[in-house]
C-alpha positions as CSV (number, residue, x, y, z in Angstrom):
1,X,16.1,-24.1,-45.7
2,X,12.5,-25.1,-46.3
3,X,12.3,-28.0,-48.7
4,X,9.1,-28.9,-51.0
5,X,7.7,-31.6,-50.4
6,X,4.9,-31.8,-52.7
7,X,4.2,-29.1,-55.7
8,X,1.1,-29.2,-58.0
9,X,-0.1,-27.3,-60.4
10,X,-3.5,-25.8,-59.3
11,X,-4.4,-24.2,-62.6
12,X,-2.0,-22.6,-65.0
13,X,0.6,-20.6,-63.4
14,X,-0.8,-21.0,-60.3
15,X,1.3,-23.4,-57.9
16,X,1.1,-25.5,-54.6
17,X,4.0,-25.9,-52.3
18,X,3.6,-28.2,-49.2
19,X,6.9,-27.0,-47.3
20,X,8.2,-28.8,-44.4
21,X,8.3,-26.5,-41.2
22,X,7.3,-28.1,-37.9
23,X,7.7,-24.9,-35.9
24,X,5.5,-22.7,-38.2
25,X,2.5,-25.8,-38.8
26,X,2.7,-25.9,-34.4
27,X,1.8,-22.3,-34.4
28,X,-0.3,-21.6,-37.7
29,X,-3.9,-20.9,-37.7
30,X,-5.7,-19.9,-40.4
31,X,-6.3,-16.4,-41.6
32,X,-2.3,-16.2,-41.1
33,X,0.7,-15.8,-43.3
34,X,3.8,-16.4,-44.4
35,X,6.9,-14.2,-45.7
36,X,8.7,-16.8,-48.5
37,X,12.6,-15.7,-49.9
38,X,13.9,-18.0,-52.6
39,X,18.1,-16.7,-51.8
40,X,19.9,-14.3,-50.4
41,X,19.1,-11.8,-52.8
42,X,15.4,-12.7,-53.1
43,X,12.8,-10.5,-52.7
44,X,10.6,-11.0,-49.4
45,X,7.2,-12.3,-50.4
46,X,4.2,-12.5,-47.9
47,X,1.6,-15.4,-49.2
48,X,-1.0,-16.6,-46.8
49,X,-0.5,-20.0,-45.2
50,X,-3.8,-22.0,-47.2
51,X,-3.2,-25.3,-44.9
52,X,-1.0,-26.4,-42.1
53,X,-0.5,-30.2,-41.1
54,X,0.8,-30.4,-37.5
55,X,1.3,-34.2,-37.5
56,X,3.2,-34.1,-40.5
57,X,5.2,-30.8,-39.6
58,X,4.0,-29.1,-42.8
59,X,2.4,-26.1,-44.3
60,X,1.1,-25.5,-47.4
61,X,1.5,-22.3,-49.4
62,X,-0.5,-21.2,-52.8
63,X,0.5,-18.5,-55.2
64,X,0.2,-17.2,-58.5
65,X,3.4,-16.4,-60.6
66,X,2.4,-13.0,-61.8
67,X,6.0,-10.5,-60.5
68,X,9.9,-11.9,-61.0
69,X,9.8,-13.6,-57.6
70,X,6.8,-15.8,-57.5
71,X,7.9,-16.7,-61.6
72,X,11.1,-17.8,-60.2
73,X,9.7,-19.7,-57.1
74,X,7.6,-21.5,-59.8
75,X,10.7,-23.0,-61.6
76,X,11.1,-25.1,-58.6
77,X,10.5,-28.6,-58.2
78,X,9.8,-31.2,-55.2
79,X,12.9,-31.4,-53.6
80,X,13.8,-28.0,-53.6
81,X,14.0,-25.8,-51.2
82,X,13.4,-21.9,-50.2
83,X,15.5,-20.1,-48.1
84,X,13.3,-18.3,-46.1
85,X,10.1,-19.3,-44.6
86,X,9.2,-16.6,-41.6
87,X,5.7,-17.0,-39.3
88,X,2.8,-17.1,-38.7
89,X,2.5,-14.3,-39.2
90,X,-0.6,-11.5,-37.7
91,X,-3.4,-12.3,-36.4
92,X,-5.1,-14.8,-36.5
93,X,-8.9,-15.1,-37.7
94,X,-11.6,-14.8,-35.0
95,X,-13.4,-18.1,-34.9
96,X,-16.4,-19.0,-32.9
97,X,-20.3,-20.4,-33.5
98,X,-21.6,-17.1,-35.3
99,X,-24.3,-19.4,-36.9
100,X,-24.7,-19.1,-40.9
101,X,-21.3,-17.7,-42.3
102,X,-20.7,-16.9,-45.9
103,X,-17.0,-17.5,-47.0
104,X,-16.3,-15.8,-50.2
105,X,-13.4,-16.3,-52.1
106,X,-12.3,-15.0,-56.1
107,X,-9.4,-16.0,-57.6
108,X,-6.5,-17.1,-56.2
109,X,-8.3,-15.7,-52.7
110,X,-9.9,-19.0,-52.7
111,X,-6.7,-20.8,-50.7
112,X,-6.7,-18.5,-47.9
113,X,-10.3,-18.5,-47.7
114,X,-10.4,-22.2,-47.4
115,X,-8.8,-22.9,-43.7
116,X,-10.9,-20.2,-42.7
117,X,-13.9,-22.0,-43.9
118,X,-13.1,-25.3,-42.2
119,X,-12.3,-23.3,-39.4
120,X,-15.5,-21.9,-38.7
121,X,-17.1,-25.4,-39.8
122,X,-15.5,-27.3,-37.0
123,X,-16.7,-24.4,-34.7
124,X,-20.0,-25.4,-35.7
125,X,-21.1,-22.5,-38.0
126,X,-23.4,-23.4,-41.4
127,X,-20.7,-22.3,-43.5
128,X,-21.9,-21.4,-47.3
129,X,-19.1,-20.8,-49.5
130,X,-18.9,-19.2,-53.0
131,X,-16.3,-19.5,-55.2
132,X,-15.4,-17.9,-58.1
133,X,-12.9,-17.0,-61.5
134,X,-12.7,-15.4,-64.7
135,X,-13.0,-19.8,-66.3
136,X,-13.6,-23.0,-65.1
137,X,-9.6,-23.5,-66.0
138,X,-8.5,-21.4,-63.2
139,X,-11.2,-21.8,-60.6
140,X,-9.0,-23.7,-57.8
141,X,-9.4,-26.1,-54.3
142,X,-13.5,-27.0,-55.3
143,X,-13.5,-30.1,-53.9
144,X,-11.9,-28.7,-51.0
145,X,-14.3,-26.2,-50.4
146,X,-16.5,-28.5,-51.1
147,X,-15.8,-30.9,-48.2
148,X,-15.5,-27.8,-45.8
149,X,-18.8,-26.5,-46.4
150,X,-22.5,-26.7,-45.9
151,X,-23.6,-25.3,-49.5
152,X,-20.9,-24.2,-52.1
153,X,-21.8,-22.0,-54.5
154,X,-19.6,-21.4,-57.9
155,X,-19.4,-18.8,-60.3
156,X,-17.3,-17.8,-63.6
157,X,-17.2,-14.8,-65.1
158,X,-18.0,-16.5,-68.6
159,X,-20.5,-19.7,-67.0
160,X,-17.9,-22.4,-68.4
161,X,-19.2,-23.0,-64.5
162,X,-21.4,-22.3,-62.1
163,X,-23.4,-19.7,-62.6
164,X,-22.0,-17.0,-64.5
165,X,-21.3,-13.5,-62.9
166,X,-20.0,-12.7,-60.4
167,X,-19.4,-13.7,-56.3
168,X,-21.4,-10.7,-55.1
169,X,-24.2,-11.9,-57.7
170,X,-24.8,-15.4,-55.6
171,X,-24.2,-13.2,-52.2
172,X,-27.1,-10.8,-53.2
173,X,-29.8,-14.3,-54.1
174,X,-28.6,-15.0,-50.5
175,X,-29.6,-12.3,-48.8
176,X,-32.6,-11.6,-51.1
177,X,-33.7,-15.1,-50.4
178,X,-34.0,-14.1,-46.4
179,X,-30.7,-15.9,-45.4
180,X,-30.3,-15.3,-41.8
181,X,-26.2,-14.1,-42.2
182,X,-24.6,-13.5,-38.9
183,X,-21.3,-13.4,-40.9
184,X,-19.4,-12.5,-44.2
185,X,-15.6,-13.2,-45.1
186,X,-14.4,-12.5,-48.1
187,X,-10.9,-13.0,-49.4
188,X,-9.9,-12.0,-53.3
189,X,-8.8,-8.8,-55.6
190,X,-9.3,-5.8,-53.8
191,X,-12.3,-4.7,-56.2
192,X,-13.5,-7.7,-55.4
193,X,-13.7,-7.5,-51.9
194,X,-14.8,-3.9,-52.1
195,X,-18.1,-4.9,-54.2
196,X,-18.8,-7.8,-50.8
197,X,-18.5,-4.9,-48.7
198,X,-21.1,-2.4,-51.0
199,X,-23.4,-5.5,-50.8
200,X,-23.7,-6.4,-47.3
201,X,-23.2,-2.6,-45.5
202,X,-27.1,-1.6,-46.4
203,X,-27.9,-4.9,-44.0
204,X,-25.4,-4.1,-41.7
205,X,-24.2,-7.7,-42.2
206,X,-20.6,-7.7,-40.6
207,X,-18.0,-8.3,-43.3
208,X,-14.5,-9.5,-42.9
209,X,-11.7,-8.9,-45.2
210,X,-8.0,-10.0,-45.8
211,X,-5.8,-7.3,-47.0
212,X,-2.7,-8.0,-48.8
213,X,-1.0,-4.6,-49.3
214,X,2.8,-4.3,-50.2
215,X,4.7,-5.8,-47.5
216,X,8.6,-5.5,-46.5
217,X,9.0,-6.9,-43.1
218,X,6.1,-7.9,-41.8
219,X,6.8,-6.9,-37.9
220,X,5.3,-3.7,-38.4
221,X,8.3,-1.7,-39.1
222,X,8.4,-0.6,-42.5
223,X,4.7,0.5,-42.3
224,X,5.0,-0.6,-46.3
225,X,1.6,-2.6,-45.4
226,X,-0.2,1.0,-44.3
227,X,-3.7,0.8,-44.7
228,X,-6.4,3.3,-43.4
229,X,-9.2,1.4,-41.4
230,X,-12.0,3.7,-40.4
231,X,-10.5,6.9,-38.7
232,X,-7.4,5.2,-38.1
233,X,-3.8,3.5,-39.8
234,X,-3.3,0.2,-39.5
235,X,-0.1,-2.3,-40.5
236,X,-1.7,-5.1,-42.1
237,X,1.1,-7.4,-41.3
238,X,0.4,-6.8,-37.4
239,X,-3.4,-5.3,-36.8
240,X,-5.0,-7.9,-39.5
241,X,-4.7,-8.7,-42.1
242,X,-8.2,-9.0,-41.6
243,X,-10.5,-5.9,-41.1
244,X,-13.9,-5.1,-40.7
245,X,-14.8,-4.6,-44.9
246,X,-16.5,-1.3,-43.8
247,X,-14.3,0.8,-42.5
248,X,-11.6,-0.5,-45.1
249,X,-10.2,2.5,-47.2
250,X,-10.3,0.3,-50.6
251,X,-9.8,3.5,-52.4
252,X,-6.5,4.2,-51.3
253,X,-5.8,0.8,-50.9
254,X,-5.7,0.5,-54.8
255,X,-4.1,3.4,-55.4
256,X,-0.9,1.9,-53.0
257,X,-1.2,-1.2,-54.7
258,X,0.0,0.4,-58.3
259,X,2.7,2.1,-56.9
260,X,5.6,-0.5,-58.0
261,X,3.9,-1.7,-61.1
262,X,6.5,0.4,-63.6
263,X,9.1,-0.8,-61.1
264,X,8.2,-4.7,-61.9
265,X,7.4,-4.5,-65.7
266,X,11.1,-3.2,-65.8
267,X,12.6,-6.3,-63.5
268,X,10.4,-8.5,-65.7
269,X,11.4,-7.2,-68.8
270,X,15.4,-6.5,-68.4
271,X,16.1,-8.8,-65.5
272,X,14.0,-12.1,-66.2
273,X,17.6,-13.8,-66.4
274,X,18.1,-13.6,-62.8
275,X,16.6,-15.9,-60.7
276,X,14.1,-14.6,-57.6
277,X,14.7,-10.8,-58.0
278,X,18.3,-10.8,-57.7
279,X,19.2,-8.5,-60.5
280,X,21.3,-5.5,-59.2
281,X,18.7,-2.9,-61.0
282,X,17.1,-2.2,-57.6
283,X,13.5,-1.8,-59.0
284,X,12.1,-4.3,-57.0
């Protein structure tokens, strides 16, 4: 059992678990994940480690309660506990002095973009970060990203702040502004990620990516977390989940992405009674 230690409320329906687990905050580093189960009948769910405090024996998780399991997860309070906590999980992100990075994170993509960020700052890179949400009343971990990096830049889609557009918006003043960009990592919804990729391949500016495809095991042995990298299939839970942004496959990508979406608007709308996906309707 992994008990919560601390759990905030980032923005609305959007929650922060520090979970104690001395053998996974040894280990983690960032760009890693976890897989989370609630109980015995709980769905596994893979959520990217967004800090890890060795000293105190803890890492930190972040998620948004959008399916029947991460709902259920968020009816749990400090002193709590999940089941399950299994990692870290793949590979780890490639840190070294690159020189001017650009971390780029949307959404909720913003907590696993943020140890990546301090990451590369204690490497010694001029890290420029931008941030951004649909509102100010979601946009998470500012100060945070704040205190990680060199410059932060914020947008909203509706300028409650920031500036209002979009991430790739700022990326594009960057470049256009004669940035010298060794590097690009960008973490958030696939389309997202995608439009950082459009941006930055006519500069041959090389572009990371975390993927977060559908995910059973995480070893590598479902192949649930398929996704088609250049020439070649990759498990995102054992080659990344990081991958060079221009060789990703975002098209099909998406398209695996929908393919349990009737699945969970049944489980949310017939089994919301059980707690953590542990209705006997096998649709999730």
């Amino acid at each position: 059992m992994y008990k919560i230690l601390v759990k905030k409320e980032l923005a609305p329906s959007v929650q922060l678990f520090e979970l104690s687990a001395p053998r996974i905050a040894r280990k983690a580093q960032p760009g890693q994940f976890v897989i989370v189960r609630l109980n015995e009948e709980g769905e596994r769910v893979p959520l990217t480690i967004a800090d890890f405090d060795r000293a105190k024996g803890t890492v930190t998780i972040i998620f948004q309660e959008v399916g029947a399991s991460t709902k259920a997860m968020g009816l749990l309070n400090e002193g709590d506990a999940l089941l399950d906590v299994v990692g870290p999980l793949g590979k780890p992100t490639h840190i070294e002095n690159f020189g001017t990075v650009v971390c780029i994170g949307g959404g909720i993509g913003i907590a696993p973009v943020y140890p990546i960020a301090r990451g590369l700052k204690q490497a010694g890179n001029k890290v420029i970060s931008i941030i951004g949400a649909r509102s100010k009343d979601i946009l998470i971990l500012e100060d945070e990203m704040k205190a990680v990096s060199d410059q932060l830049l914020v947008t909203t889609d509706d300028g409650s702040k920031g500036q209002q557009g979009f991430v790739t918006d700022q990326l594009k003043q960057l470049i256009d502004a004669g940035v010298n960009i060794a590097l690009v990592v960008a973490i958030g919804p696939v389309i997202m990620m995608r439009s950082v990729a459009e941006v930055t391949r006519p500069y041959a500016i090389e572009t990371v990516v975390s993927l977060n495809p559908i995910m059973v095991d995480g070893t590598g042995m479902c192949g649930g977390c398929r996704v088609q990298v250049g020439a070649e299939s990759k498990f995102a839970c054992v080659d990344g989940p990081e991958f060079d942004a221009h060789q990703v496959d975002f098209a099909g990508l998406m398209a695996r992405q929908k393919m349990y979406l009737p699945q969970e608007k049944h489980h949310q709308q017939h089994c919301s009674d059980q707690q953590g996906g542990s209705c006997k309707c096998h649709s999730h």
